[in-house]
C-alpha positions in Angstrom: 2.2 -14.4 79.2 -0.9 -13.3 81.0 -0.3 -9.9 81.1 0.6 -6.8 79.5 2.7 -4.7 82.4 5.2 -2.9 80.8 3.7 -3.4 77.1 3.7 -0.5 75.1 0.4 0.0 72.6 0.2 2.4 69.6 -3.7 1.9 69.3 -5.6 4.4 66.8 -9.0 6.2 67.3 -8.6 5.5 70.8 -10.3 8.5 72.3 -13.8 6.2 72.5 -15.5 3.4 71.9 -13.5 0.0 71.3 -10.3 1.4 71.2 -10.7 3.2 74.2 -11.8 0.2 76.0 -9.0 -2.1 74.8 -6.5 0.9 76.4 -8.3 0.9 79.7 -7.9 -3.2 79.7 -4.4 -3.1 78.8 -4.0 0.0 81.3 -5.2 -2.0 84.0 -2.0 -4.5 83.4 0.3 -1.4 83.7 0.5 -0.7 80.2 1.8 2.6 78.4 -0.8 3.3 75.6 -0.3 5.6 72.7 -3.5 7.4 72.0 -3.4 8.2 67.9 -6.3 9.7 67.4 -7.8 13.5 66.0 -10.2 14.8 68.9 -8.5 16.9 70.7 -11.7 19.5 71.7 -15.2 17.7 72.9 -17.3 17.1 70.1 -21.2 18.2 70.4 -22.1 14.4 69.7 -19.9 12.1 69.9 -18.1 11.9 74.1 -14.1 12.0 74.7 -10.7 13.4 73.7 -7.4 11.9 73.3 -7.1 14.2 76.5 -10.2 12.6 78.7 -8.8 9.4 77.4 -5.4 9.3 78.7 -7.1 10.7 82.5 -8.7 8.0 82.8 -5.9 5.7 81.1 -3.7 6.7 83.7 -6.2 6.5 86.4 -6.8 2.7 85.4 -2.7 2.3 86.2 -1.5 3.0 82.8 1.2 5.2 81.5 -0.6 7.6 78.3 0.8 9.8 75.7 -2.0 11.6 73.9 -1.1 12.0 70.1 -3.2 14.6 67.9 -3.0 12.2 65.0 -5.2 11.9 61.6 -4.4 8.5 59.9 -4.6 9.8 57.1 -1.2 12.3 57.0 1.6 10.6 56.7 3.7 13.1 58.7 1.5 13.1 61.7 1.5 9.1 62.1 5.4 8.7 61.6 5.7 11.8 64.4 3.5 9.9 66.7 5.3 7.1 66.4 8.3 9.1 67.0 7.0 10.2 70.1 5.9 6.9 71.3 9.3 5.0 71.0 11.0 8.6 72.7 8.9 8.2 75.5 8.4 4.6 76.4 11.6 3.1 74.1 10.0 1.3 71.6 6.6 0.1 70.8 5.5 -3.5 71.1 1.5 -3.6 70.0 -0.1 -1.9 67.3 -4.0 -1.9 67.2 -5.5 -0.4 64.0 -9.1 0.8 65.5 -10.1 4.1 63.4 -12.5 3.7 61.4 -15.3 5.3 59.0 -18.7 4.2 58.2 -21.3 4.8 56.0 -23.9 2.3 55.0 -25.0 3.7 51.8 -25.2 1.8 48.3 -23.3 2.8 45.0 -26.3 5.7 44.1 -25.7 7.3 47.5 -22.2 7.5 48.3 -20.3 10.7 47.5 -17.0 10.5 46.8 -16.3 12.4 49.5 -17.5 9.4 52.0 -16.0 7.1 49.6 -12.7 8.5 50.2 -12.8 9.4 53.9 -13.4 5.5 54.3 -10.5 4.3 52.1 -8.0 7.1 53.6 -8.7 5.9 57.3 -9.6 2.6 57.2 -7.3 0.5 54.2 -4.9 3.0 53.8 -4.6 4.3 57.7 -4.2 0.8 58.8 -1.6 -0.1 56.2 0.7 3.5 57.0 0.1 2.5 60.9 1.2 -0.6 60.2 4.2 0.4 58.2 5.2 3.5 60.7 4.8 1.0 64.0 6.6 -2.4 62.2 10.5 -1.2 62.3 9.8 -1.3 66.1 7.7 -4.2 66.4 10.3 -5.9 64.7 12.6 -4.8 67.7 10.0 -6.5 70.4 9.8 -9.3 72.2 6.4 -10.6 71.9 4.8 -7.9 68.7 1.2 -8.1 67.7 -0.5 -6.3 64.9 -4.4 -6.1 65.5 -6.9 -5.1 63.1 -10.3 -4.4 64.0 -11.7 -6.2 60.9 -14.0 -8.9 59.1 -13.4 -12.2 58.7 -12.6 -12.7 54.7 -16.0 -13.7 53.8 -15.9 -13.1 49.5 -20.3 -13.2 49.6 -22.4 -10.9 47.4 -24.7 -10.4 50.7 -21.5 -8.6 52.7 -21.0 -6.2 49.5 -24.7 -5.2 47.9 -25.9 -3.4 50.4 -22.4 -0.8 51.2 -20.0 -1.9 49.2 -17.8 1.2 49.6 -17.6 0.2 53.0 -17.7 -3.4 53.2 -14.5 -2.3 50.3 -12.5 -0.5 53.0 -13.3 -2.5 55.5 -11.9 -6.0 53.8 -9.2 -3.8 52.9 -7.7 -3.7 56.5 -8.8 -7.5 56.5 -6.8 -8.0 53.5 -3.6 -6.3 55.7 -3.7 -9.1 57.9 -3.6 -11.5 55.5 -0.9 -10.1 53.7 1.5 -8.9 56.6 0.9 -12.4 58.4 3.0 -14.3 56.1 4.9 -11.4 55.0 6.1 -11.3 58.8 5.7 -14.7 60.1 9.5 -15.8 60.0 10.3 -12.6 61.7 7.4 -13.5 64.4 4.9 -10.5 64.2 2.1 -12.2 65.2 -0.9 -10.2 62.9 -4.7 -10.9 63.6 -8.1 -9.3 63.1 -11.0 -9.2 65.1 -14.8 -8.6 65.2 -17.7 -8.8 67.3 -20.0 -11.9 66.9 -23.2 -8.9 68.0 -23.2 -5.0 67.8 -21.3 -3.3 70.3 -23.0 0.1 71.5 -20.8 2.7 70.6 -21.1 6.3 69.7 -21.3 5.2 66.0 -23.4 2.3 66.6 -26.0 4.8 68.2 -25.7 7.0 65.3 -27.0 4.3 63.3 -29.7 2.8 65.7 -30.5 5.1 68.5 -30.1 4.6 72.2 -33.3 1.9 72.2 -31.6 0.0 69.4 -28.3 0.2 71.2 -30.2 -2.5 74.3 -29.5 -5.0 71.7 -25.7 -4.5 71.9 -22.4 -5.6 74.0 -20.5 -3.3 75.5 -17.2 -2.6 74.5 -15.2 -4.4 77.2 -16.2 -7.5 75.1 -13.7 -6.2 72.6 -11.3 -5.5 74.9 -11.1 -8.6 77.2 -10.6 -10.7 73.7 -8.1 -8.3 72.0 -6.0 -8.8 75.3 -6.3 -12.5 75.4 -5.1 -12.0 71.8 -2.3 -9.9 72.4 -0.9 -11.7 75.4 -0.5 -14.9 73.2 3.1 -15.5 71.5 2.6 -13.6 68.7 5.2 -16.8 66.6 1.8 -19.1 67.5 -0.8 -16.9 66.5 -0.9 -14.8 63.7 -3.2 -14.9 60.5 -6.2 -15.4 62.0 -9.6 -13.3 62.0 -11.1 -13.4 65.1 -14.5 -13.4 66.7 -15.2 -12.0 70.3 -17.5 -14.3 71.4 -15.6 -17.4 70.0 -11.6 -15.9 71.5 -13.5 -15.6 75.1 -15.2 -19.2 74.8 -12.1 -20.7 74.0 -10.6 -19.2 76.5 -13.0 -20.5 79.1 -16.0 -18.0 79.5 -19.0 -19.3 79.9 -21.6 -16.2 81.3 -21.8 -13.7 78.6 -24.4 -11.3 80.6 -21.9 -8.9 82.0 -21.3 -8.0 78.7 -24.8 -7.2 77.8 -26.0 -3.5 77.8 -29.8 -5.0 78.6 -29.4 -8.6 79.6 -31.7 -10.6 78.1 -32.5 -8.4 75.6 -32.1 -10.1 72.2 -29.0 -9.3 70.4 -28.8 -7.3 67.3 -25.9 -9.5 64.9 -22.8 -7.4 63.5 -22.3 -7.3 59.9 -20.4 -9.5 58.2 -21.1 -12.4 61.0 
């Protein structure tokens, strides 16, 4: 399978960024996408709504249902999901993209942050994942994908944010569990990460528009998520993922199209 006509995707946070971009690639094949995500009014910094996103989702050649959805409530993510399987009769992918960040060390993380980054990314991912798997378990070919780190247990991944390197493994450790948990039943559940920094609205926060030349774009993501999720999901499950190493394999050669500033050096992404 090549392509993902007819596929159904609950993907989270997929108003911008990565997640959007894997819902345009997957809209391309004809795919219905289920935008979970909270932005529902355009935000003074950071560009597109789960409205904007599902125009342009639709004008790609995909069918969109626009969820208002905050991972963390319970009752919001089991009514999206509600809504998806209503509308399009079931759901087949499920791509956990939402996400918090905040690089800060132990001194100069509130609790507040702390929290924020537990709620949306360990424990949104795990309720996503636990809403979405009665029906994956109903598909044909399902797929879990987590954007996530590889599993890499070094003091230099955790000294420097460890609140968030924390609740990012913690979707990391989701894979690992719910791989073998649901390999005899043939969910095929995998993470991936970018092998460089991909310019998005957070990455700019963080570095600026000059830093953001030494970044990928998005479609990056998007063109390895959807070689991913077009594989049977019974022969590939339990793995973590890197962009740049998915896309190799699968026979690219020329990464420059991905570049923002070709031949600009590129800035690595954490925990690569």
């Amino acid at each position: 399978m090549s392509t993902l006509s007819g596929k159904t995707l609950f993907i989270s946070g997929a108003s911008r960024g990565i997640g959007k971009a894997i819902a345009l690639r997957a809209a391309r094949d004809g795919a219905n996408i289920v935008i979970a995500a909270k932005t529902a009014e355009p935000h003074a910094k950071l560009p597109g709504t789960i409205y904007s996103a599902a125009e342009e989702i639709e004008a790609a050649g995909g069918k969109a249902l626009a969820c208002l959805v905050d991972i963390r409530e319970e009752v919001a993510v089991v009514g999206a999901v509600a809504q998806a399987v209503e509308r399009f009769g079931g759901i087949d992918i499920l791509v956990n993209n939402a996400s918090a960040i905040s690089l800060t060390g132990t001194l100069h993380t509130p609790m507040k942050r702390y929290d924020l980054m537990h709620q949306v990314n360990t424990r949104g991912t795990f309720l996503c994942s636990q809403a979405c798997l009665p029906h994956l378990l109903k598909a044909s070919n399902p797929h879990i994908l987590n954007l996530s780190p590889p599993l890499n247990m070094e003091t230099r991944w955790f000294a420097p944010h460890v609140a968030y390197t924390m609740a990012k493994f913690g979707m990391s450790m989701c894979v690992l569990g719910m791989a073998g948990e649901f390999k005899d039943q043939g969910v095929g559940v995998n993470a991936l990460w970018p092998k460089t920094a991909i310019d998005t609205a957070a990455i700019r926060m963080l570095v600026g528009d000059a830093g953001a030349k030494s970044a990928r774009k998005p479609s990056i993501m998007a063109d390895a998520a959807h070689w991913i999720l077009t594989q049977p999901s019974r022969e590939q499950s339990g793995n973590f993922f890197i962009d740049e190493e998915v896309l190799r394999a699968s026979g690219v050669t020329n990464f420059d199209e991905y570049a923002v500033a070709p031949g600009h050096e590129l800035m690595p992404d954490f925990f690569v």
